[in-house]
N, C-alpha and C positions, 0 to 999 in steps of 0.2 A: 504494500500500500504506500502511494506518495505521501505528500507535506500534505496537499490537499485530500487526502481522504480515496484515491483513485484507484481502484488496482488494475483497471485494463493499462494496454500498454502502446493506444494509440491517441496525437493530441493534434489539435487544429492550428494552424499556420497561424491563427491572431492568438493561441497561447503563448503559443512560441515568439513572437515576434517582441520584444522587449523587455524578455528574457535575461538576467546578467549572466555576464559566461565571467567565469574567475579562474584563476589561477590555482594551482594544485596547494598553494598556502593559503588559500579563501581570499587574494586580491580580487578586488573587482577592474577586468581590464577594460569592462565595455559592458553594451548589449548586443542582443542580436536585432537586426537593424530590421532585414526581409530575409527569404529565403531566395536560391537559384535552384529550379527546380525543369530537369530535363526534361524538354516538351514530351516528347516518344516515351519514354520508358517510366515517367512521374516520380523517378526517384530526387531525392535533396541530394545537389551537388555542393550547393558552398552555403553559408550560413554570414551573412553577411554583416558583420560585426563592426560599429560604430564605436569611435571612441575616442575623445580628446574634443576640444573646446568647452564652450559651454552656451549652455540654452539654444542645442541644435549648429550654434555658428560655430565653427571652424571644426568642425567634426569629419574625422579622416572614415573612408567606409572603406574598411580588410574582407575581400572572401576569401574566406576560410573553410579549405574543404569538408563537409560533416562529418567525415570519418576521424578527424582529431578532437570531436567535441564529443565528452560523456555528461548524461543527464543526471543528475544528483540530487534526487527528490530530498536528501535533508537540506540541503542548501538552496532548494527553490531556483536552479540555473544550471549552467552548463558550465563543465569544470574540462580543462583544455593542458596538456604539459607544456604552451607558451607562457613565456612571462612577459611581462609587459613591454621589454627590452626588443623581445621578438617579437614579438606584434610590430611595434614600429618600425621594425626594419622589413616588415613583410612587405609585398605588393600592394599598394591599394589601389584604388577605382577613383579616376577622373571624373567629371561629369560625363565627356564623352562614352567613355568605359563603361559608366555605369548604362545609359544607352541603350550602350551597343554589348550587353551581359555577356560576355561566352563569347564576341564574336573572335574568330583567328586564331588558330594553330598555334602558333606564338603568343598572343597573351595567356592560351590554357596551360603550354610549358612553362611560362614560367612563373605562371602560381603553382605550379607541380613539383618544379625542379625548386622552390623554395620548401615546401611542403612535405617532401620524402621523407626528409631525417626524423619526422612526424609519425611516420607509416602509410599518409596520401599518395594513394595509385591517380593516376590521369581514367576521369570519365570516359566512355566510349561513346 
């Protein structure tokens, strides 16, 4: 059973969606912003994690593949082995990027080839 009383084991994209994700010491490095979710297959590819500024302005937005985010019903969020250190040195998403989500070969290598030491395989 979660923090909220739940014991199934599936939740709707507006649960999720402002979710904190924290750090394996209970840092809060962020929320999850939206989701990327592959048209064809409907699986969550990145989880799209905002963090820095304040009151929405100057907030940098990281995808970050879902396979480095675990859910953590005592903590109410998603607990990730990035620290906040890496986070900001991850990729983020321009406005244009954000756009254009997933477009190009090359922006999906190289949120991947940052991601690996993670355990993130590249979507198909």
């Amino acid at each position: 059973m979660d923090a909220e009383g739940s014991t199934h084991t599936l939740i709707t994209a507006k649960r999720v969606m402002g979710a904190p994700v924290l750090s394996p010491a209970g840092e809060k490095l962020g929320h999850v912003h939206d989701l990327s979710i592959h048209k064809v297959s409907g699986q969550v590819v990145y989880a799209l994690i905002s963090f820095g500024g304040f009151l929405g302005v100057g907030e940098q937005i990281h995808p970050v593949p879902w396979s480095v985010l675990d859910y953590e019903p005592t903590k109410g969020g998603y607990v990730t082995s990035l620290t906040k250190a890496d986070l900001e040195a991850a990729p983020m998403l321009s406005e244009k990027d954000f756009e254009d989500l997933g477009a190009g070969d090359a922006w999906r290598a190289r949120i991947f080839d940052y991601y690996g030491r993670y355990g993130a395989v590249p979507y198909i």
